[in-house]
ZALOMAR-871404 format. One record per atom (N, C-alpha, C): residue number from 1; residue in one letter; atom name; x, y, z. Coordinates in steps of 0.1 Angstrom, whole numbers, plus 5000, padded with zeros to 4 digits. Each point is the difference from the previous one (the first is absolute). Example, Ala and Ser with C-alpha at 12.3 -4.5 7.8 and 13.67 -1.06 7.14 Angstrom:
[1,a,N,[5132,4943,5078]]
[1,a,CA,[4991,5012,5000]]
[1,a,C,[5009,5012,5000]]
[2,s,N,[4996,5011,4993]]
[2,s,CA,[5009,5011,5000]]
[2,s,C,[4992,5011,5008]]
END
This chain:
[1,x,N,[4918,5023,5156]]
[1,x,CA,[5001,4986,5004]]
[1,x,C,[4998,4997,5015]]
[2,x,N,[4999,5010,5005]]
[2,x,CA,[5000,5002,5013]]
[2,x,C,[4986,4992,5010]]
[3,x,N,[4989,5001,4990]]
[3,x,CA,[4986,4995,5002]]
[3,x,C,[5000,4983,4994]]
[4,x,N,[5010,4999,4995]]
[4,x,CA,[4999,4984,4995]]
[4,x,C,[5008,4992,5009]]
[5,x,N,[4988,4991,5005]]
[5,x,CA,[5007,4992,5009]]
[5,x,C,[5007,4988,4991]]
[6,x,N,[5014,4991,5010]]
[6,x,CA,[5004,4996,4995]]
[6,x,C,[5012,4992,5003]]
[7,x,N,[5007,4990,4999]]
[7,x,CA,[5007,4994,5011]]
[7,x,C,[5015,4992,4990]]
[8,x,N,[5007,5000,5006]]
[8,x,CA,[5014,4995,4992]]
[8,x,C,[4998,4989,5003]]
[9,x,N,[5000,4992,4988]]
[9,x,CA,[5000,4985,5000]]
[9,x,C,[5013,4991,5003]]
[10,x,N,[4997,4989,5005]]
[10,x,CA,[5010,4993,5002]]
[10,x,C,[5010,4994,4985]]
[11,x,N,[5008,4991,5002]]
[11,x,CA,[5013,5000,4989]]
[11,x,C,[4993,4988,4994]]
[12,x,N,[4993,4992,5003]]
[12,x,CA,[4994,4985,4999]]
[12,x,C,[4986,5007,4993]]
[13,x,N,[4994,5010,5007]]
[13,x,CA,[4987,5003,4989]]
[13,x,C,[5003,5011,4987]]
[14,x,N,[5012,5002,5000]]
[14,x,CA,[5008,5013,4994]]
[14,x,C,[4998,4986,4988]]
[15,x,N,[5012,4989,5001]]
[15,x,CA,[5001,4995,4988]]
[15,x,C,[4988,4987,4999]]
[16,x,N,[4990,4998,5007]]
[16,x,CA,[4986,4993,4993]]
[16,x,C,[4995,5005,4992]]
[17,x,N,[4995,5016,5004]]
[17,x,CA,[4992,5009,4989]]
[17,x,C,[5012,5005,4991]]
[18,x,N,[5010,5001,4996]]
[18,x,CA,[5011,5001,4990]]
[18,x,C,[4998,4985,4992]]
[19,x,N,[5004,4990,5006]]
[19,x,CA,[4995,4989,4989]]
[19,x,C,[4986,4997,4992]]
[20,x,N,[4989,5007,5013]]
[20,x,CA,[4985,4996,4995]]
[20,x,C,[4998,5014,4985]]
[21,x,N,[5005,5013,5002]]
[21,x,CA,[5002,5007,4990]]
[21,x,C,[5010,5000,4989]]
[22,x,N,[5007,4988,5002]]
[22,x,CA,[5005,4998,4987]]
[22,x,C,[4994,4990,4991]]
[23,x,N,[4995,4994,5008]]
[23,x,CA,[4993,4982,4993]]
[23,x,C,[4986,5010,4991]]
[24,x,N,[4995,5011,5007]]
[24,x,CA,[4991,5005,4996]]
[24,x,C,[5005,5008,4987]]
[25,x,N,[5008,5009,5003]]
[25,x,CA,[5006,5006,4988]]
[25,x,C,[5007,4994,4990]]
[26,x,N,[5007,4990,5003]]
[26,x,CA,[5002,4989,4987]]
[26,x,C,[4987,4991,4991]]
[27,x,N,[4993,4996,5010]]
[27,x,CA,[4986,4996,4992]]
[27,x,C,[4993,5008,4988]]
[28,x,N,[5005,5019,5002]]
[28,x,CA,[4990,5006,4996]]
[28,x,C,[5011,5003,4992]]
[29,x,N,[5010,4998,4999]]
[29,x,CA,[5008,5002,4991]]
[29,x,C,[5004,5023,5003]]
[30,x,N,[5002,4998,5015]]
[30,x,CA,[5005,5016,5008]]
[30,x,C,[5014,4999,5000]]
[31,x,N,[5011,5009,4997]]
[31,x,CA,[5014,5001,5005]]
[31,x,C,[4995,5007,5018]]
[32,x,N,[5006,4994,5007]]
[32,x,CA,[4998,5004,5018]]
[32,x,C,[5015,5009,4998]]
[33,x,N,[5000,5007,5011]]
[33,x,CA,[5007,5009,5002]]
[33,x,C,[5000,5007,5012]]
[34,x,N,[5007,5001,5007]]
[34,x,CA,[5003,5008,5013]]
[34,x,C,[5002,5016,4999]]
[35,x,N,[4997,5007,5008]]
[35,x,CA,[5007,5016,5003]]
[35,x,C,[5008,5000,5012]]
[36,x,N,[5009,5005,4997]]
[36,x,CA,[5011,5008,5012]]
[36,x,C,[5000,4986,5008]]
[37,x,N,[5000,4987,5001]]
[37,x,CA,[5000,4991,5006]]
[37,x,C,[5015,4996,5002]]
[38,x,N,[5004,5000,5014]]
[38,x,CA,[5012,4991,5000]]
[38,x,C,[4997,4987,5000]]
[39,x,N,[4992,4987,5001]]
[39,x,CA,[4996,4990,5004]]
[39,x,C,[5007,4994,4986]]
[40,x,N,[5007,4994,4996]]
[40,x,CA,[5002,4992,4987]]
[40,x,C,[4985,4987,4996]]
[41,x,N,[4996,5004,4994]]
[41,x,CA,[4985,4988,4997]]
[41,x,C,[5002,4994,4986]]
[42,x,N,[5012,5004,4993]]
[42,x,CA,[5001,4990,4989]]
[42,x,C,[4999,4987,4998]]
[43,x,N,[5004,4992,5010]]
[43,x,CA,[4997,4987,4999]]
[43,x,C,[4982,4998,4995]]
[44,x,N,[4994,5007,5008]]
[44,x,CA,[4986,5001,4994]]
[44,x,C,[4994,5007,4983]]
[45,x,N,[5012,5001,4994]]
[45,x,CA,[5002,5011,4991]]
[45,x,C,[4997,5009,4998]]
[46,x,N,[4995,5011,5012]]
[46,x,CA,[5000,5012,5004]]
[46,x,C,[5011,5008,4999]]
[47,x,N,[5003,5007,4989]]
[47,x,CA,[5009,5012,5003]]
[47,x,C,[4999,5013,5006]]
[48,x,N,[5012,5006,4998]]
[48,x,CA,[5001,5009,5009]]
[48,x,C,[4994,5009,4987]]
[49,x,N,[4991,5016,5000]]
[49,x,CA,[5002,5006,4987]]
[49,x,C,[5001,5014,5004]]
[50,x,N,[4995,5008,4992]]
[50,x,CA,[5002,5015,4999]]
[50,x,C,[4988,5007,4998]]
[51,x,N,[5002,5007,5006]]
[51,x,CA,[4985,5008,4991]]
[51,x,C,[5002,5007,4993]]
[52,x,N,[5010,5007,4996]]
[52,x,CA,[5010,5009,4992]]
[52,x,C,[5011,4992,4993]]
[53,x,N,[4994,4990,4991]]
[53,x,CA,[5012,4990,4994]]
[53,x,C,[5006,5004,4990]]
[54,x,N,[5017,5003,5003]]
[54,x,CA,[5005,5006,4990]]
[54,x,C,[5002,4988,4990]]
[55,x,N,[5002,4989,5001]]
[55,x,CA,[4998,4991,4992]]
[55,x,C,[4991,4996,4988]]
[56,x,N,[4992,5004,5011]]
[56,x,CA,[4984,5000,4985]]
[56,x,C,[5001,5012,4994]]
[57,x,N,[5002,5011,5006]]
[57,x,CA,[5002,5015,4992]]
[57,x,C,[5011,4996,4987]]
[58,x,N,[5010,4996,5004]]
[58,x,CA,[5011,4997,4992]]
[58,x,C,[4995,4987,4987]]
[59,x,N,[4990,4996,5001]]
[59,x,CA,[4996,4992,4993]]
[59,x,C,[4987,5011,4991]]
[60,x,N,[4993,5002,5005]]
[60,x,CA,[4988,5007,4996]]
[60,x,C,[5010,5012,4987]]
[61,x,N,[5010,5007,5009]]
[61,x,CA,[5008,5011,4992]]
[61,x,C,[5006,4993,4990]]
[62,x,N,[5006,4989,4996]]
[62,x,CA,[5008,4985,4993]]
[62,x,C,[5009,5008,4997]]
[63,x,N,[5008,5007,5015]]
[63,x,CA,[5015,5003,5004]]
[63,x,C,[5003,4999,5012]]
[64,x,N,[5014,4993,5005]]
[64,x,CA,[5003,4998,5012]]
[64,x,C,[5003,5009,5010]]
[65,x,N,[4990,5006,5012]]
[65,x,CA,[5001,5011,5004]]
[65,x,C,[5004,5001,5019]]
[66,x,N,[5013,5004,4998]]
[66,x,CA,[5009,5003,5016]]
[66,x,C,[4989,5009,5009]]
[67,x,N,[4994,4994,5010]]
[67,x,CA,[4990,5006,5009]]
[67,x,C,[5004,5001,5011]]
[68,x,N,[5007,5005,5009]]
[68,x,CA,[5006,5003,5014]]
[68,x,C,[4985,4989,5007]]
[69,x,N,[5000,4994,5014]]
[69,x,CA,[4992,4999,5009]]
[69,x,C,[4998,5012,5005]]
[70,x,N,[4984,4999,5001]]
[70,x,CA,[4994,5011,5007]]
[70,x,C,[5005,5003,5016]]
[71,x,N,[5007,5005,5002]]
[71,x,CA,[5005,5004,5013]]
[71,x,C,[4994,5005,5012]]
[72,x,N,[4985,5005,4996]]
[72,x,CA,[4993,5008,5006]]
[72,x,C,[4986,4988,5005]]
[73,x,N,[5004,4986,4995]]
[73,x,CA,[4990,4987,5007]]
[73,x,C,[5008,4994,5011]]
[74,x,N,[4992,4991,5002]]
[74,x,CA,[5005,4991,5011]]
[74,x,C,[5012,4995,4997]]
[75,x,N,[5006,4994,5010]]
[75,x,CA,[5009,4991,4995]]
[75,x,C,[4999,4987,4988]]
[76,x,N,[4995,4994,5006]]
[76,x,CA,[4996,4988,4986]]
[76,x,C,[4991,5001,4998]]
[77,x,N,[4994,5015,4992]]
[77,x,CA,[4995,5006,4987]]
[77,x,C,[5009,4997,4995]]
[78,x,N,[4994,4994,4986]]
[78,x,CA,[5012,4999,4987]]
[78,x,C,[4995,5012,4989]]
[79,x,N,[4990,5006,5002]]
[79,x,CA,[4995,5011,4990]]
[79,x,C,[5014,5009,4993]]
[80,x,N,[4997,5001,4987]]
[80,x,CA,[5012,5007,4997]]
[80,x,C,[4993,5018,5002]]
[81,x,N,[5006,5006,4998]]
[81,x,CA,[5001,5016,5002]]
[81,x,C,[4990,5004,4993]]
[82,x,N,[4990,5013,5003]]
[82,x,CA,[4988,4997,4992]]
[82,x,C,[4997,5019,5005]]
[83,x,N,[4992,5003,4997]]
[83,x,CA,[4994,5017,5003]]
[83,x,C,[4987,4993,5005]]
[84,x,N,[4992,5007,5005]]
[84,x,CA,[4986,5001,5003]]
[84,x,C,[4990,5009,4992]]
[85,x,N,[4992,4995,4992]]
[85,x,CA,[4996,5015,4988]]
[85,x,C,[4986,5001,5008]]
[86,x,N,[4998,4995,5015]]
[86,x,CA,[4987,4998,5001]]
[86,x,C,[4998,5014,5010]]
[87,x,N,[4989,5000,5003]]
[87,x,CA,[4994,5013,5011]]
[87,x,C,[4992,4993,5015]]
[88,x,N,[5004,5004,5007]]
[88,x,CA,[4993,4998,5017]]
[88,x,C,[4987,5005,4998]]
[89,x,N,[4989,4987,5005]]
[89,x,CA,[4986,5008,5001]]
[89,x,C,[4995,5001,4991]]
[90,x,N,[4995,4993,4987]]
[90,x,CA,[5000,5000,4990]]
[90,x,C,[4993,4990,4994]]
[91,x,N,[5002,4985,5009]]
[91,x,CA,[4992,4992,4994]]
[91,x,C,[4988,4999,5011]]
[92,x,N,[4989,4994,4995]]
[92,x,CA,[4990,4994,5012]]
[92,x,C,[4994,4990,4998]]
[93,x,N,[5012,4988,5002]]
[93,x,CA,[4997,4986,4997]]
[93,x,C,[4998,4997,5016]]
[94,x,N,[5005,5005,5004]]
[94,x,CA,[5004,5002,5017]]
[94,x,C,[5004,4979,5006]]
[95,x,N,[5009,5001,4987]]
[95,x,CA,[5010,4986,5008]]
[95,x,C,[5005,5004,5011]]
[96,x,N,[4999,4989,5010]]
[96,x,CA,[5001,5002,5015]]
[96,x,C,[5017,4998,4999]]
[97,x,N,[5009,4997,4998]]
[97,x,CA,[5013,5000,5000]]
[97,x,C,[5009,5010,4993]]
[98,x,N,[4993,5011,4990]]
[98,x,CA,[5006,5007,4995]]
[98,x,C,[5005,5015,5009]]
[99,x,N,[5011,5003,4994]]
[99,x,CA,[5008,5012,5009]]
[99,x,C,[5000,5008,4991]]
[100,x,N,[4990,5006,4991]]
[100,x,CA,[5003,5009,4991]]
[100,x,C,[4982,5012,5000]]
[101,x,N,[4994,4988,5007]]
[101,x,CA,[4986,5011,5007]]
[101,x,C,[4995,4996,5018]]
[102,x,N,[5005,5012,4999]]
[102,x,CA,[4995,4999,5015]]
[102,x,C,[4991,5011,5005]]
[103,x,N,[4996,5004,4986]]
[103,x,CA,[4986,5010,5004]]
[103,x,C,[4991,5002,4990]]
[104,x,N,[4992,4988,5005]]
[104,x,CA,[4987,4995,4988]]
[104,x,C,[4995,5012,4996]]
[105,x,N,[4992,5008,5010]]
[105,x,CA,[4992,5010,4994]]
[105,x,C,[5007,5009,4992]]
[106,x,N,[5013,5004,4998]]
[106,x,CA,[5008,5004,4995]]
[106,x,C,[5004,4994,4984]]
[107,x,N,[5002,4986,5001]]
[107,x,CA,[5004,5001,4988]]
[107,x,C,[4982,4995,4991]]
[108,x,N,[4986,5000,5009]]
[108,x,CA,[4988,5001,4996]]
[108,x,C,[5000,5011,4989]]
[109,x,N,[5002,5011,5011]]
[109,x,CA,[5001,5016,4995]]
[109,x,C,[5010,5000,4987]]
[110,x,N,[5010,4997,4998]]
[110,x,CA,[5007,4999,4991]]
[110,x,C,[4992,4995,4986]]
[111,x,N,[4994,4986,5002]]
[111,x,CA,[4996,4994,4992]]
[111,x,C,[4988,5009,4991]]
[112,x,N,[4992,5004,5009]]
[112,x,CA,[4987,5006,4996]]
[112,x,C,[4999,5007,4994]]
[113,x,N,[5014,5009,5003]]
[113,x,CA,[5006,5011,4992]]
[113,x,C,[5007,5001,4990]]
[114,x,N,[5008,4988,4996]]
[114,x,CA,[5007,4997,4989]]
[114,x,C,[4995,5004,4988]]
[115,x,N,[5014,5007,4996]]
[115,x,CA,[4996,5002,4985]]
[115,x,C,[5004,4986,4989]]
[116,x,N,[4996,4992,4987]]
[116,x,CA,[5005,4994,4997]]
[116,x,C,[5005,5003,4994]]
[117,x,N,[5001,5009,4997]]
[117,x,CA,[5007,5010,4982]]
[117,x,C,[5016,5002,5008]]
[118,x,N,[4997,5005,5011]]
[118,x,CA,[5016,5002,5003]]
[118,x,C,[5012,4995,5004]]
[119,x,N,[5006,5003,4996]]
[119,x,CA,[5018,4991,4997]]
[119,x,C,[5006,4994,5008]]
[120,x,N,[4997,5007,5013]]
[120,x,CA,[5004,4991,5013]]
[120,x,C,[4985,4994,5006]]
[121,x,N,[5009,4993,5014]]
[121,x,CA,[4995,4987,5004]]
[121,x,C,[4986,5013,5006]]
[122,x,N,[5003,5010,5008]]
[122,x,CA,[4987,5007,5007]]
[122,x,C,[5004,5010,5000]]
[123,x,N,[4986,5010,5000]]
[123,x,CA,[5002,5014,4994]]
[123,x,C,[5001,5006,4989]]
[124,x,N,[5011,5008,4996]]
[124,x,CA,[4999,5007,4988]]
[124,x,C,[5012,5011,4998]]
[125,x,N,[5004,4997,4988]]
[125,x,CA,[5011,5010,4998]]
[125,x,C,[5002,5014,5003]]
[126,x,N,[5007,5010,5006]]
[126,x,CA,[4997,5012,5003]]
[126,x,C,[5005,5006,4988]]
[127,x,N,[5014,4996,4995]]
[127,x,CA,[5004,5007,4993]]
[127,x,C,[5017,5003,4996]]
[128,x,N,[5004,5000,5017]]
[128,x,CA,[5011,5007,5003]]
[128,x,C,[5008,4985,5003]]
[129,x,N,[4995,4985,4999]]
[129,x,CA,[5007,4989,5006]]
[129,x,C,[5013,5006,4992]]
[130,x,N,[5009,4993,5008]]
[130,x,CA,[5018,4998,4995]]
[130,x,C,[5002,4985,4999]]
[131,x,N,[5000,4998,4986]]
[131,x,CA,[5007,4984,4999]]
[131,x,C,[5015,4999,4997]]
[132,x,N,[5005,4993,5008]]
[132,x,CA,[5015,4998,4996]]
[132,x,C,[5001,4986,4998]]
[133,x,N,[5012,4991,4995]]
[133,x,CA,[5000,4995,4992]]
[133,x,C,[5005,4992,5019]]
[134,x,N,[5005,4984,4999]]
[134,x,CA,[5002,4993,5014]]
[134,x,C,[5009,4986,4994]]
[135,x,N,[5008,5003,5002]]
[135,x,CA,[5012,4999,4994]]
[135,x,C,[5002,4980,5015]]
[136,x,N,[4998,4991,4992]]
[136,x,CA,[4997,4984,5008]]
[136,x,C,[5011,4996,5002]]
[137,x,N,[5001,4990,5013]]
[137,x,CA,[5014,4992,5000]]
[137,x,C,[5000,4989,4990]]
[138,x,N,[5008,4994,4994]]
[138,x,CA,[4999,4990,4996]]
[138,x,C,[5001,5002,4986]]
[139,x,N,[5005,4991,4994]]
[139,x,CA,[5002,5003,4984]]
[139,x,C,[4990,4987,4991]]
[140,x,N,[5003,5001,4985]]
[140,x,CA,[4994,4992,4993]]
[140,x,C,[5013,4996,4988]]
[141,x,N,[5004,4987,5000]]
[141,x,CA,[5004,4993,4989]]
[141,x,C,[4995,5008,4985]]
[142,x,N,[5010,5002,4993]]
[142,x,CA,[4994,5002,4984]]
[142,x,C,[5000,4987,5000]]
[143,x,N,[5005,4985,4999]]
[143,x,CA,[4999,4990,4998]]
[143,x,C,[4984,4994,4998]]
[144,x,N,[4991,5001,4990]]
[144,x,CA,[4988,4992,5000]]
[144,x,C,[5000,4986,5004]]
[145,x,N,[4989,4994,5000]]
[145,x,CA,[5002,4989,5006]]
[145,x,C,[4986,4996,4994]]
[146,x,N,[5003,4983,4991]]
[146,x,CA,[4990,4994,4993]]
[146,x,C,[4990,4993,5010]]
[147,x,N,[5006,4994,5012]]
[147,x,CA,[4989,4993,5004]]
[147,x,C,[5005,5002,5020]]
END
C-alpha cells in the first residue's frame, strides 16, 4: 500500500460519500456494511459487519454457534475467530491492497506449477505430512433453530 497514494478525509466528506453510498446501495437493493470501522454510520443504514460472521455461520449451520472475537484483529474488528487455510504467494490477481502476496513472481511460479489433482492449496503431498486434529474456541448449541 505503500505506492498508493492517498489522503484521510475529512469528517464532513467521511459522511457525504457514506450517505451518497447508501442512497446508492439502497436503490440497488445492496446491504452496505463497514470493516473494523469505529465511525457509527447507521443512521445511513450502514452497519457495522464481519467478515468472519459467526452469525451467518450459525445460521448457514441452523445451530446457535458461541464464537470467541478474533483477538488477533483490530480493535473494532468484529470478525469472529477463524484459521487461515490459505497460502502466501499463491495467488496472481496481484490486488494492490492484499497482505497475503508480496512476491508476484513467486506466487507466478507457484501458479505455473500447480498441480490441480493435488489436495492442498500448492505443491504436493510428500507423504510424511502429520495431521492432528485442532481442537476451536467456542462451542455449538445442540439446540436447532427453525428460522
Amino acid at each position: 500500500m505503500k505506492a498508493v497514494p492517498f489522503s484521510i478525509p475529512a469528517m464532513d466528506d467521511i459522511l457525504k460519500l457514506s450517505e451518497a453510498f447508501a442512497q446508492i446501495s439502497n436503490a440497488e437493493g445492496i446491504k452496505l456494511q463497514t470493516c473494523a470501522e469505529k465511525l457509527d454510520l447507521t443512521d445511513f443504514g450502514i452497519t457495522r459487519g464481519k467478515c468472519i460472521d459467526d452469525d451467518l455461520i450459525s445460521k448457514l449451520k441452523g445451530k446457535e454457534l458461541t464464537i470467541p472475537k478474533d483477538r488477533n484483529q483490530r480493535e473494532s474488528c468484529l470478525c469472529a475467530s477463524s484459521v487461515d487455510i490459505g497460502a502466501y504467494n499463491t495467488c496472481t490477481n496481484r490486488c494492490v491492497y492484499c497482505y497475503a502476496n508480496y512476491n508476484h513472481d513467486l506466487a507466478l511460479a507457484k501458479y505455473i506449477n500447480h498441480n490441480a489433482k493435488s489436495e492442498i492449496i500448492t505443491g504436493d503431498l510428500s507423504g510424511n505430512e502429520i495431521i492432528k486434529d485442532r481442537i476451536e474456541a467456542g462451542s455449538d448449541s445442540q439446540q436447532l433453530k427453525l428460522f
